[in-house]
PDB file of N, CA, C and O in Angstrom:
ATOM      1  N   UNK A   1    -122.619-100.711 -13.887  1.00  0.00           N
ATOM      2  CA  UNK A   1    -122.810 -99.297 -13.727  1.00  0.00           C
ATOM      3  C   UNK A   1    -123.946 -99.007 -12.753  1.00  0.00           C
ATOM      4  O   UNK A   1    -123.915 -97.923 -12.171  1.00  0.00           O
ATOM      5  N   UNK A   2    -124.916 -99.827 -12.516  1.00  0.00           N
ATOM      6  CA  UNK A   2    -125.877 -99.841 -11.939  1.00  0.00           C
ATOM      7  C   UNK A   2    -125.812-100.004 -10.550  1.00  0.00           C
ATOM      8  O   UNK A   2    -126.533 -99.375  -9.776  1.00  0.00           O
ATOM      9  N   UNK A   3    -124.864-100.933 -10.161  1.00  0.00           N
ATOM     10  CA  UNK A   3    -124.689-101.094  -8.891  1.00  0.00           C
ATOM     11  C   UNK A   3    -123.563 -99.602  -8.476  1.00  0.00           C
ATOM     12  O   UNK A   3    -123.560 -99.041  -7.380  1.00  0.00           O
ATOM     13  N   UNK A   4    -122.872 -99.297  -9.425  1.00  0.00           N
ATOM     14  CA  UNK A   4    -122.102 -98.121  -8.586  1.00  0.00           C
ATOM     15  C   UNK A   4    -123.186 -97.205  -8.341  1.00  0.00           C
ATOM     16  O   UNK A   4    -123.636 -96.903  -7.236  1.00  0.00           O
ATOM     17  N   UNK A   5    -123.590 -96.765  -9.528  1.00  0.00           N
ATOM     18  CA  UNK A   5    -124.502 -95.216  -8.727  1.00  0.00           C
ATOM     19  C   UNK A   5    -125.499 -95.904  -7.907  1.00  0.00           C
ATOM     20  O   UNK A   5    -126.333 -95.113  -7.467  1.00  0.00           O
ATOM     21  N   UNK A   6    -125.766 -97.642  -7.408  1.00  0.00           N
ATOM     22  CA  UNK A   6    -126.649 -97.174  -6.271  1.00  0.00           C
ATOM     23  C   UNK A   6    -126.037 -97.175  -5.121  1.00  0.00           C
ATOM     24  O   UNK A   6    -126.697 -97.114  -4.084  1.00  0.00           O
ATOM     25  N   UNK A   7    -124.244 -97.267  -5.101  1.00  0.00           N
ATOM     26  CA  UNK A   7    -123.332 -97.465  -3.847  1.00  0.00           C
ATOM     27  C   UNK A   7    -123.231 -96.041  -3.874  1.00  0.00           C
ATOM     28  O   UNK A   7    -123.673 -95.574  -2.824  1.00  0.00           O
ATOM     29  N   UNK A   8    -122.808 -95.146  -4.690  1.00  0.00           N
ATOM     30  CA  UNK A   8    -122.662 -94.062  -4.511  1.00  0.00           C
ATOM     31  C   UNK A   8    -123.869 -93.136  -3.960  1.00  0.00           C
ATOM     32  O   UNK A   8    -123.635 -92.099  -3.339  1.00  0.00           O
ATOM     33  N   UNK A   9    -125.500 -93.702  -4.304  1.00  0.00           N
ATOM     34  CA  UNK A   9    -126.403 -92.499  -4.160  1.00  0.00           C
ATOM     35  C   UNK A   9    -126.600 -93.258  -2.729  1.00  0.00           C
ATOM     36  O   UNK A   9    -127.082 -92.398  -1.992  1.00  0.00           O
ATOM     37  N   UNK A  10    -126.458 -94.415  -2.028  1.00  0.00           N
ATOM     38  CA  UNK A  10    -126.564 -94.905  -0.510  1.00  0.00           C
ATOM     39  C   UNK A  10    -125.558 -94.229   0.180  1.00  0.00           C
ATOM     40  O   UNK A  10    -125.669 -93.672   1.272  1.00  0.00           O
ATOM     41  N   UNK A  11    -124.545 -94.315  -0.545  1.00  0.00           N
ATOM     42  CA  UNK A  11    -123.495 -93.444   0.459  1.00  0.00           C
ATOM     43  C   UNK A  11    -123.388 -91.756   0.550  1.00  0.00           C
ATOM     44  O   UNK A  11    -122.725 -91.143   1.386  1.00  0.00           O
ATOM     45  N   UNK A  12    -124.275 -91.121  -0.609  1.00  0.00           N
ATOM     46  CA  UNK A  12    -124.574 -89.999  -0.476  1.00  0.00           C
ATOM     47  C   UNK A  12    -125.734 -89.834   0.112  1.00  0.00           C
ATOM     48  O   UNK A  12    -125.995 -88.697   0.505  1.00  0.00           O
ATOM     49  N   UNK A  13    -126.665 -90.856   0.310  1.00  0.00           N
ATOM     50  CA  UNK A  13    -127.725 -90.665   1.693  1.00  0.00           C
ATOM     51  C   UNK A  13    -126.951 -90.820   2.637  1.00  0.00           C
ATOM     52  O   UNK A  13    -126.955 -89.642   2.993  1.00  0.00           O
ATOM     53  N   UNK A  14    -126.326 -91.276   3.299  1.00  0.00           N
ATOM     54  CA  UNK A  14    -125.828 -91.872   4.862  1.00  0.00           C
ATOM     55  C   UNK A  14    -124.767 -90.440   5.148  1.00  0.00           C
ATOM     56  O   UNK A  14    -124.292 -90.209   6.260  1.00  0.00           O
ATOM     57  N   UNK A  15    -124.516 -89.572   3.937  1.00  0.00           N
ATOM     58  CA  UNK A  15    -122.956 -89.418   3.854  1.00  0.00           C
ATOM     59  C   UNK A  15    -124.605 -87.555   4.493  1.00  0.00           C
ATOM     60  O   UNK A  15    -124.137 -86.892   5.418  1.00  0.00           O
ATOM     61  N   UNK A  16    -125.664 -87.179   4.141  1.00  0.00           N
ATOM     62  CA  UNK A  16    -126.337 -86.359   4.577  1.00  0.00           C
ATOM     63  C   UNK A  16    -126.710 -86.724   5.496  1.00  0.00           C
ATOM     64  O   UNK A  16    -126.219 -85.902   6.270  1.00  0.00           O
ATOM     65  N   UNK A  17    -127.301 -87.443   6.132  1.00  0.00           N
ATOM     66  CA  UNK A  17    -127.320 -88.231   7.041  1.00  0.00           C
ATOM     67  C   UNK A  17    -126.873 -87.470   8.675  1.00  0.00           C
ATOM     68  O   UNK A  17    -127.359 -86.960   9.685  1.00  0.00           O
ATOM     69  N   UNK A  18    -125.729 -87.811   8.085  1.00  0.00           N
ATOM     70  CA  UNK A  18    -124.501 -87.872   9.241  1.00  0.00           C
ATOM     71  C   UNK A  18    -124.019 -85.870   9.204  1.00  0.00           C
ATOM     72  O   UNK A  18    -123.051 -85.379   9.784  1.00  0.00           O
ATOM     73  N   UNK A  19    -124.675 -85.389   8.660  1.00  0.00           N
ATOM     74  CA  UNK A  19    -123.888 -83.928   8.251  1.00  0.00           C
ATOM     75  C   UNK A  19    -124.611 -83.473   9.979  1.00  0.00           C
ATOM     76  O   UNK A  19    -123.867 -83.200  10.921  1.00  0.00           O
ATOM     77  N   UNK A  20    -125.383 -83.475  10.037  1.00  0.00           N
ATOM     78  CA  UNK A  20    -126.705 -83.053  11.135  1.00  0.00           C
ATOM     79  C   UNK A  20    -125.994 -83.257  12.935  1.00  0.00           C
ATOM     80  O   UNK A  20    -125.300 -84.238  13.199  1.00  0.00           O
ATOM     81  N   UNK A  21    -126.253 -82.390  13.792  1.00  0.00           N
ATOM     82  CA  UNK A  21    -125.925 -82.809  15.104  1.00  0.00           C
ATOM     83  C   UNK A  21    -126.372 -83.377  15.850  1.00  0.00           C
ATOM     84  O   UNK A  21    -127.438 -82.807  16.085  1.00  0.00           O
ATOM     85  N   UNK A  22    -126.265 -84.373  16.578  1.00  0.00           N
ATOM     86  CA  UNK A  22    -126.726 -85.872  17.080  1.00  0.00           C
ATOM     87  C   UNK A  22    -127.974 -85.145  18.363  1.00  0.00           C
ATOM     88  O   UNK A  22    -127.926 -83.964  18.707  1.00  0.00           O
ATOM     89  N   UNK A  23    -128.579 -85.733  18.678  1.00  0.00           N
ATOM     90  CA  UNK A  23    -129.639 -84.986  20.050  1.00  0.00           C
ATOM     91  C   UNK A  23    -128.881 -84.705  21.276  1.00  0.00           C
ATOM     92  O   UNK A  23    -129.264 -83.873  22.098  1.00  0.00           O
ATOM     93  N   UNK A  24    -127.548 -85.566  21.431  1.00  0.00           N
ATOM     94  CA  UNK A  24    -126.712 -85.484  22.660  1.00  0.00           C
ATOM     95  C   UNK A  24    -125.596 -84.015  22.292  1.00  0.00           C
ATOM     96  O   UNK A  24    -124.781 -83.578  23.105  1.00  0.00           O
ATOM     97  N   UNK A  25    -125.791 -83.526  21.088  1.00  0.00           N
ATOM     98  CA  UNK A  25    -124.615 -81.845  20.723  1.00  0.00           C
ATOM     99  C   UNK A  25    -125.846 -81.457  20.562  1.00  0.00           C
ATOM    100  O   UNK A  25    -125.475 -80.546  19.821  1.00  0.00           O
ATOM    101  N   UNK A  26    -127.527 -81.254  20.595  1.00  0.00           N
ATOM    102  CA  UNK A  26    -128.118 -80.115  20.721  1.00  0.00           C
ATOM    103  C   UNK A  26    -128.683 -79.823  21.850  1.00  0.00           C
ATOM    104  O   UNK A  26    -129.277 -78.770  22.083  1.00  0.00           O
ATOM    105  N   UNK A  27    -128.493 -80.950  22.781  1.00  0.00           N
ATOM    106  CA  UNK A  27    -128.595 -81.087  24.102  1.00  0.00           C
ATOM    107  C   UNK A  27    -127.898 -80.357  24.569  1.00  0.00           C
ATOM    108  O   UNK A  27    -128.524 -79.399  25.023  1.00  0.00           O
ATOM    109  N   UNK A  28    -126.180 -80.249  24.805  1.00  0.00           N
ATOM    110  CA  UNK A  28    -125.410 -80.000  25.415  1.00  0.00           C
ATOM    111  C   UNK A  28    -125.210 -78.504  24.938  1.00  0.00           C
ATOM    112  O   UNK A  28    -124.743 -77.648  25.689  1.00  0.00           O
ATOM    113  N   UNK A  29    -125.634 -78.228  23.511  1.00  0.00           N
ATOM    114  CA  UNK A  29    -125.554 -77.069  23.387  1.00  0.00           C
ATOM    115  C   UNK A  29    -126.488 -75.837  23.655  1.00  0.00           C
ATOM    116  O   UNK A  29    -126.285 -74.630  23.531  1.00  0.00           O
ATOM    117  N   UNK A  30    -127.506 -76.505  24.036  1.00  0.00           N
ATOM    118  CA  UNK A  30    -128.535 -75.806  24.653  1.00  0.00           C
ATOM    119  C   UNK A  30    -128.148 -75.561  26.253  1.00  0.00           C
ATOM    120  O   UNK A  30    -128.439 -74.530  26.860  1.00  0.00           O
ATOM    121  N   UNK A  31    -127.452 -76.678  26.819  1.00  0.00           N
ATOM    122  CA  UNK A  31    -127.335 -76.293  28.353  1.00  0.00           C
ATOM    123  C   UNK A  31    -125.816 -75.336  27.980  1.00  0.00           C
ATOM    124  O   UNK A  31    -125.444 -74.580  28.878  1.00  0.00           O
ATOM    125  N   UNK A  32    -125.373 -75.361  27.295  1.00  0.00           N
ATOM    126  CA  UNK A  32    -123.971 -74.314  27.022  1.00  0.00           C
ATOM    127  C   UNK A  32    -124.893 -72.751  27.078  1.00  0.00           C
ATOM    128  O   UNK A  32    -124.566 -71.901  27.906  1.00  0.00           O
ATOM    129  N   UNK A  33    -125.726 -72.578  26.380  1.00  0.00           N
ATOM    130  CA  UNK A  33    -126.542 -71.430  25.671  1.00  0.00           C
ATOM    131  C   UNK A  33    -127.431 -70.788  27.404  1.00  0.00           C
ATOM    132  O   UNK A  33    -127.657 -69.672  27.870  1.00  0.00           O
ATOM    133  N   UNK A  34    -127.644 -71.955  27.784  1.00  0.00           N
ATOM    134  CA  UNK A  34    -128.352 -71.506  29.264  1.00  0.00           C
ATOM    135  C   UNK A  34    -127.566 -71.075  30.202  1.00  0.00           C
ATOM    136  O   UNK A  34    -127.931 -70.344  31.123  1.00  0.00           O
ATOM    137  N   UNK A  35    -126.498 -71.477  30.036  1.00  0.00           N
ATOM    138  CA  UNK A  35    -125.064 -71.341  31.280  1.00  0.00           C
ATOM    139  C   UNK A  35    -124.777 -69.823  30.892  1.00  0.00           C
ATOM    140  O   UNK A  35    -124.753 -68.837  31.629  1.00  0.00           O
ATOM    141  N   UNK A  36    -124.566 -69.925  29.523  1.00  0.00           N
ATOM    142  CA  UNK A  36    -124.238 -68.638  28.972  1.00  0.00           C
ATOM    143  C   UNK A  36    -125.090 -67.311  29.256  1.00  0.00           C
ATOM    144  O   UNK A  36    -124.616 -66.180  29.361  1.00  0.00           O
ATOM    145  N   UNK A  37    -126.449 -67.672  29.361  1.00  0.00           N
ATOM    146  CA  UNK A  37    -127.727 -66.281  29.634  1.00  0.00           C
ATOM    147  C   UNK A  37    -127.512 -66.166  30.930  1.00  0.00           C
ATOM    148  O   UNK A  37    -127.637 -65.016  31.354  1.00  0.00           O
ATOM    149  N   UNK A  38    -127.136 -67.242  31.952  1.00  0.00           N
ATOM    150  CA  UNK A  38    -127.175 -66.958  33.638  1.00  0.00           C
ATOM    151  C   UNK A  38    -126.336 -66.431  33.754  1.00  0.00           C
ATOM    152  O   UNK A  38    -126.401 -65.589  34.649  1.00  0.00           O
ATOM    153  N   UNK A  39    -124.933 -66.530  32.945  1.00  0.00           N
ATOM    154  CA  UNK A  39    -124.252 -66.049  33.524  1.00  0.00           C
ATOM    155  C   UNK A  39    -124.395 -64.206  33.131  1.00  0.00           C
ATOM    156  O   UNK A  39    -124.231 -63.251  33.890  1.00  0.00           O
ATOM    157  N   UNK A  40    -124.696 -64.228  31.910  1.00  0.00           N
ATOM    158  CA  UNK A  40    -124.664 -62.476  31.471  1.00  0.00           C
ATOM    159  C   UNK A  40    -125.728 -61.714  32.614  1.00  0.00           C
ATOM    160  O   UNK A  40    -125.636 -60.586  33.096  1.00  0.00           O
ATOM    161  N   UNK A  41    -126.675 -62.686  32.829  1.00  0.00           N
ATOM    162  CA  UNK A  41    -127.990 -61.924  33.462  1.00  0.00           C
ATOM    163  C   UNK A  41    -127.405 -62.121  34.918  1.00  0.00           C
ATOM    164  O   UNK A  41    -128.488 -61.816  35.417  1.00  0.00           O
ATOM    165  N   UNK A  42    -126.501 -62.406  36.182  1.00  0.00           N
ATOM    166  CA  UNK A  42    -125.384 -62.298  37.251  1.00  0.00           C
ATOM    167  C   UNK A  42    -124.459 -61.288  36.718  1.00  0.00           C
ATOM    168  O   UNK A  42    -124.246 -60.464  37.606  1.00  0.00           O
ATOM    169  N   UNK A  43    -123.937 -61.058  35.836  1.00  0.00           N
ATOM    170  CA  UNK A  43    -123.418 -60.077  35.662  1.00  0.00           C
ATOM    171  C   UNK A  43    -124.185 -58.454  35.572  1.00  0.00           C
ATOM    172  O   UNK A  43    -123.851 -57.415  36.141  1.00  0.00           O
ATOM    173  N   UNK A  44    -125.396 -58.740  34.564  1.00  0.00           N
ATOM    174  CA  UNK A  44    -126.180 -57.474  34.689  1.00  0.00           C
ATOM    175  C   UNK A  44    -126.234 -57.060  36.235  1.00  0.00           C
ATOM    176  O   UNK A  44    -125.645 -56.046  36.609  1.00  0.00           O
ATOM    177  N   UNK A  45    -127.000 -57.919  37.182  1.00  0.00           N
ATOM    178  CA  UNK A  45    -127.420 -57.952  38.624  1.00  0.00           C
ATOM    179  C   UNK A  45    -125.894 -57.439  39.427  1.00  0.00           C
ATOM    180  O   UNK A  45    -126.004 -56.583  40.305  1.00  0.00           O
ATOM    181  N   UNK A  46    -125.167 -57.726  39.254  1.00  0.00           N
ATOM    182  CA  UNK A  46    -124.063 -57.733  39.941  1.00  0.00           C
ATOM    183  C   UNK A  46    -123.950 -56.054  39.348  1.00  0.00           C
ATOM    184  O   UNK A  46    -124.591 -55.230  39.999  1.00  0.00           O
ATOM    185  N   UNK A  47    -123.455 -55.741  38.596  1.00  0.00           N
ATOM    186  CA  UNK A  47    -123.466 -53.985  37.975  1.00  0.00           C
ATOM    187  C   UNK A  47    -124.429 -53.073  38.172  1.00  0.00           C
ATOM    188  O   UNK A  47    -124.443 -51.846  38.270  1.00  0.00           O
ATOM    189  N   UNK A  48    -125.450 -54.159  38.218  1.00  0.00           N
ATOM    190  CA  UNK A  48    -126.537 -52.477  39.200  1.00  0.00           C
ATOM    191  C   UNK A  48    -126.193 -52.786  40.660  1.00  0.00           C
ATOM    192  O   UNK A  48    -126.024 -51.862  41.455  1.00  0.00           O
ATOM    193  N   UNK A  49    -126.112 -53.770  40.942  1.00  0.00           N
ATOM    194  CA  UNK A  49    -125.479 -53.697  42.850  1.00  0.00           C
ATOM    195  C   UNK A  49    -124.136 -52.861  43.066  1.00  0.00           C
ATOM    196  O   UNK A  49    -123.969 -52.304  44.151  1.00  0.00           O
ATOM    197  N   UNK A  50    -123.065 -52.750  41.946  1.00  0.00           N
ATOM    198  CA  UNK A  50    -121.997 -51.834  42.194  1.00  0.00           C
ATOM    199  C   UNK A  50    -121.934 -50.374  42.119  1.00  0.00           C
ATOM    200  O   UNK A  50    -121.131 -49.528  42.514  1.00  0.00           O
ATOM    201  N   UNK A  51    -123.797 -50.347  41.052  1.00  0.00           N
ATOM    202  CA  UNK A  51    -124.078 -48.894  40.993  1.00  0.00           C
ATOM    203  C   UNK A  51    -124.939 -48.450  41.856  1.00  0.00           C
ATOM    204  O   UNK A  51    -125.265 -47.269  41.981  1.00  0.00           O
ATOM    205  N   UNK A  52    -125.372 -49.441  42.532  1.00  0.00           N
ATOM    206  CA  UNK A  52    -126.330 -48.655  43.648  1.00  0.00           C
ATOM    207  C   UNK A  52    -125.037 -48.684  44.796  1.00  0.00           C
ATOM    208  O   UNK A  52    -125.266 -47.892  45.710  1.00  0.00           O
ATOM    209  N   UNK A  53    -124.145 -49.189  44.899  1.00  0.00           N
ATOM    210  CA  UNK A  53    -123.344 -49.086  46.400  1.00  0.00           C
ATOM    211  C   UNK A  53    -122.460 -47.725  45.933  1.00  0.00           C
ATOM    212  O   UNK A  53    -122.392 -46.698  46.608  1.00  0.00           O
ATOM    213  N   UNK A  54    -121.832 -47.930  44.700  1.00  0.00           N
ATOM    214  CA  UNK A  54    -121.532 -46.417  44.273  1.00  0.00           C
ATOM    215  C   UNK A  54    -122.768 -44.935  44.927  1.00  0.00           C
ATOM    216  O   UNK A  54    -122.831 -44.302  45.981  1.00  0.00           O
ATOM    217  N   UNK A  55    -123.210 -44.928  44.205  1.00  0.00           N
ATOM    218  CA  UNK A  55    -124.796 -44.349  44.581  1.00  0.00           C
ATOM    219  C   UNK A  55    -125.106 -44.128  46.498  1.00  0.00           C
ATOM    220  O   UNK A  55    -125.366 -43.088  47.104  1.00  0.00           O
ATOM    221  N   UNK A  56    -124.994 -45.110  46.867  1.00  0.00           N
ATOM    222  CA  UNK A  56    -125.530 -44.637  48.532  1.00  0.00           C
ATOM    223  C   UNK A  56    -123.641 -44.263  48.902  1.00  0.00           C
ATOM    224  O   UNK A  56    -123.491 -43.233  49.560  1.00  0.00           O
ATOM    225  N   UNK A  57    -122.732 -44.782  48.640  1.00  0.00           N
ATOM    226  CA  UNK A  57    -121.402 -44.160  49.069  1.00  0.00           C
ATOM    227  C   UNK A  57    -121.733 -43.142  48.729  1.00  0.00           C
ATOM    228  O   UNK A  57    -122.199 -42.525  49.687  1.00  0.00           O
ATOM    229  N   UNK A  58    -121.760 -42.351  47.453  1.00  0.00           N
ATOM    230  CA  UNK A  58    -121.731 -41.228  47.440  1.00  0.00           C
ATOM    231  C   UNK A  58    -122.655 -40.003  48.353  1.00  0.00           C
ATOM    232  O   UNK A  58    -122.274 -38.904  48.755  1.00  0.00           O
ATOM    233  N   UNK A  59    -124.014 -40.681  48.492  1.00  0.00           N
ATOM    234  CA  UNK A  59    -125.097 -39.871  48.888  1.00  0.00           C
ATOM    235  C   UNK A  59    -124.376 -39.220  50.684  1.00  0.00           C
ATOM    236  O   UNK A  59    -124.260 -38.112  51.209  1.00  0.00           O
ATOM    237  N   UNK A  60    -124.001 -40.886  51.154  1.00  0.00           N
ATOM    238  CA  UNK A  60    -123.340 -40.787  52.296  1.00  0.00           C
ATOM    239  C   UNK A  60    -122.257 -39.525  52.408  1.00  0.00           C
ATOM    240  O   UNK A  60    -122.527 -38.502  53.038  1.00  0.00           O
ATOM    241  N   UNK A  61    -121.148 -39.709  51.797  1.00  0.00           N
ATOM    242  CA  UNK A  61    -120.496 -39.025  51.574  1.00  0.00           C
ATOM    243  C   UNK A  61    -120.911 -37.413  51.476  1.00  0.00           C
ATOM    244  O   UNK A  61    -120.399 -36.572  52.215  1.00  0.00           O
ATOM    245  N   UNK A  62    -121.798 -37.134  50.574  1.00  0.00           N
ATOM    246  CA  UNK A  62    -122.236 -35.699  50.612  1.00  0.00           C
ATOM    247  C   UNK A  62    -122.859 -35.146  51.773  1.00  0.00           C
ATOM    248  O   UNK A  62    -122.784 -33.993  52.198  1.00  0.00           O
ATOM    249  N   UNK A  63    -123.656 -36.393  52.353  1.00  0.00           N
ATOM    250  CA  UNK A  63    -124.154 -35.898  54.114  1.00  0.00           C
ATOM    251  C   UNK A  63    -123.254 -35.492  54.846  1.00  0.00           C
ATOM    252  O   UNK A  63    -123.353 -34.550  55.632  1.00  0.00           O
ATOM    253  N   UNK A  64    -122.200 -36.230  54.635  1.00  0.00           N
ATOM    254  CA  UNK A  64    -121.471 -36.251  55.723  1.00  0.00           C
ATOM    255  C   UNK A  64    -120.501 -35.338  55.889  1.00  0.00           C
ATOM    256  O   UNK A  64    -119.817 -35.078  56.878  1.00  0.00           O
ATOM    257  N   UNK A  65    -120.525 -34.724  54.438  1.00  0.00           N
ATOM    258  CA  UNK A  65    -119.522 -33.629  54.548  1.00  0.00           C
ATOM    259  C   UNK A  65    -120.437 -32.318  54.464  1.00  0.00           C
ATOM    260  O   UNK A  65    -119.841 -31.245  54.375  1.00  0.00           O
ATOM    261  N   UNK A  66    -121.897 -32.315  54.486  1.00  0.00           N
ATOM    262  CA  UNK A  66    -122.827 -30.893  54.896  1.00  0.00           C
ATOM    263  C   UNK A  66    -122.717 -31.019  56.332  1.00  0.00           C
ATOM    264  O   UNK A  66    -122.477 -30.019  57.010  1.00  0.00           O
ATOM    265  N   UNK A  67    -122.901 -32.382  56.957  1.00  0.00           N
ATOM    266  CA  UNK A  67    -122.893 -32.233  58.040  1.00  0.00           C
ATOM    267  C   UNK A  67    -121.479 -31.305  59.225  1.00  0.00           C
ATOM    268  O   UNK A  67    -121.414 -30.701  60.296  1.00  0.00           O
ATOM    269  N   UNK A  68    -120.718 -31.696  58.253  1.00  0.00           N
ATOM    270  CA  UNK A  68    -118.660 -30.986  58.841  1.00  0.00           C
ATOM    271  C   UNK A  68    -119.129 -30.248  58.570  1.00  0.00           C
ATOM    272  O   UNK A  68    -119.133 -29.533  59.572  1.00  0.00           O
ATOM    273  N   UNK A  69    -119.904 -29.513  57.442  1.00  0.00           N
ATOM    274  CA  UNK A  69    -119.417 -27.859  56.948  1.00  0.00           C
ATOM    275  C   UNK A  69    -120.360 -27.158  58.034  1.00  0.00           C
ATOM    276  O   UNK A  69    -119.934 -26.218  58.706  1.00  0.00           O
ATOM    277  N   UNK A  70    -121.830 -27.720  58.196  1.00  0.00           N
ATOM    278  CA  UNK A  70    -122.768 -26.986  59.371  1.00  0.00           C
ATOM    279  C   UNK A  70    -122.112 -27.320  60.849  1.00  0.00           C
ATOM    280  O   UNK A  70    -122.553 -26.710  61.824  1.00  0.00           O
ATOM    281  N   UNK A  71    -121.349 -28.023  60.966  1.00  0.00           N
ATOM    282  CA  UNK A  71    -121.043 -27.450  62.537  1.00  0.00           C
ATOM    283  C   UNK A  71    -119.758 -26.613  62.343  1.00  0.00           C
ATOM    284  O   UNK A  71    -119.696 -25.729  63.198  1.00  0.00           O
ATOM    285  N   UNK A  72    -119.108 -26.613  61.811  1.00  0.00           N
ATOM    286  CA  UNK A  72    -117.871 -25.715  61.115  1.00  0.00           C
ATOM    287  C   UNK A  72    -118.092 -24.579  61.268  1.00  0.00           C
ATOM    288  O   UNK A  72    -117.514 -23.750  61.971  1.00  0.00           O
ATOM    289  N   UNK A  73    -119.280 -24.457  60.355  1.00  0.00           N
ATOM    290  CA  UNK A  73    -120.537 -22.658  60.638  1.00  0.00           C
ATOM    291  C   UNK A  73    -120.455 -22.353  61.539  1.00  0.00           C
ATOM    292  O   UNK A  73    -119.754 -21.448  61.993  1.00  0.00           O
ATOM    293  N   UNK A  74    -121.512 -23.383  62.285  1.00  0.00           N
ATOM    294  CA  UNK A  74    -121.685 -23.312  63.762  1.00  0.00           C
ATOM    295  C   UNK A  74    -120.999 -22.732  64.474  1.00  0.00           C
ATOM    296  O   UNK A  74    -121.550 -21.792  65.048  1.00  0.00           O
ATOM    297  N   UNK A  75    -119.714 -22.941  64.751  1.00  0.00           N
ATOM    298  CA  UNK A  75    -118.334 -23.192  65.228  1.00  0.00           C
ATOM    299  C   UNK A  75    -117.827 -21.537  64.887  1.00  0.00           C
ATOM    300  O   UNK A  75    -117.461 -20.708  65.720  1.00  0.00           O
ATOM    301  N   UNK A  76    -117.940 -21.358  63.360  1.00  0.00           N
ATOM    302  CA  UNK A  76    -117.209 -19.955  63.202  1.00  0.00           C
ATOM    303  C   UNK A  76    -118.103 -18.848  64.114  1.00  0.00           C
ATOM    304  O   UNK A  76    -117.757 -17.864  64.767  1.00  0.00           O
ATOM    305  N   UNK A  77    -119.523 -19.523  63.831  1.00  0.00           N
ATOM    306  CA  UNK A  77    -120.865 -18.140  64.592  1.00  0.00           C
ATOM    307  C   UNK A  77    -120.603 -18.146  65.877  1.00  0.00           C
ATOM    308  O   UNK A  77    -120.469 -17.080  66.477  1.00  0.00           O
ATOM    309  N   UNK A  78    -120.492 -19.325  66.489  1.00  0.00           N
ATOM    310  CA  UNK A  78    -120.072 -19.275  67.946  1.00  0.00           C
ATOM    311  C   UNK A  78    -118.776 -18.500  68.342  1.00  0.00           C
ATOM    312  O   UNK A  78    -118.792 -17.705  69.282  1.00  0.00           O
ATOM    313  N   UNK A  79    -117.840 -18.705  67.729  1.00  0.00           N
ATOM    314  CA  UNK A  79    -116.359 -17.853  67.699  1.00  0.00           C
ATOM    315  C   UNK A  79    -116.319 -16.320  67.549  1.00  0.00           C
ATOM    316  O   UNK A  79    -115.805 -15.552  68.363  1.00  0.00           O
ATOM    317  N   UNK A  80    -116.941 -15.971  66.382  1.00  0.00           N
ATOM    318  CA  UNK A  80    -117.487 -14.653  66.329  1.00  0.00           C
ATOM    319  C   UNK A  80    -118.014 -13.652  67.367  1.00  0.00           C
ATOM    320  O   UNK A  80    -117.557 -12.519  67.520  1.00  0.00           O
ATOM    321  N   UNK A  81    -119.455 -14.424  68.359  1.00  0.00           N
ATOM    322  CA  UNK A  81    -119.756 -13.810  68.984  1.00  0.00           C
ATOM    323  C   UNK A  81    -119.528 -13.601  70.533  1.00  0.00           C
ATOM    324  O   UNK A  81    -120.165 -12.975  71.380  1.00  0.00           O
ATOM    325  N   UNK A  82    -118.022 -14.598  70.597  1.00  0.00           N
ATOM    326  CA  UNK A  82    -117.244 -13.833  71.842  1.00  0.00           C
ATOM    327  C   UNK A  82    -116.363 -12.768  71.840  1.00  0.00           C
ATOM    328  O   UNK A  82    -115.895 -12.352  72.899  1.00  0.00           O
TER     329      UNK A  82
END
């Protein structure tokens, strides 16, 4: 009886032991975890670059169409006063 429970309490050490992740899966899961932050933080960067090109398109855009409407003016005042 003696020798089983000490096969059984060795093999329930080895058997905890082994439950744990080796240094080469907390390794790899740490460079998984790093891959993972670069990539979210390229994505952040990348979405304010689509909102600032949004942003100056638009600004552009609004110049460019005060600019049509003031010579347009222009254009009607000049017409007017022949």
């Amino acid at each position: 009886m003696k020798k089983l429970f000490f096969s059984l309490a060795i093999a329930a050490m080895f058997s905890f032991v082994a439950c744990g992740p080796s240094a080469e899966e907390v390794k790899k899961q740490k460079e998984a975890d790093s891959i993972a932050t670069a990539q979210v933080e390229q994505q952040r960067i990348d979405s304010i670059a689509a909102i600032e090109k949004v942003k100056t398109d638009s600004i552009a855009a609004v110049v460019a169409k005060a600019k049509e409407d003031s010579i347009a003016a222009a254009g009607a005042k000049k017409g007017k006063k022949k």
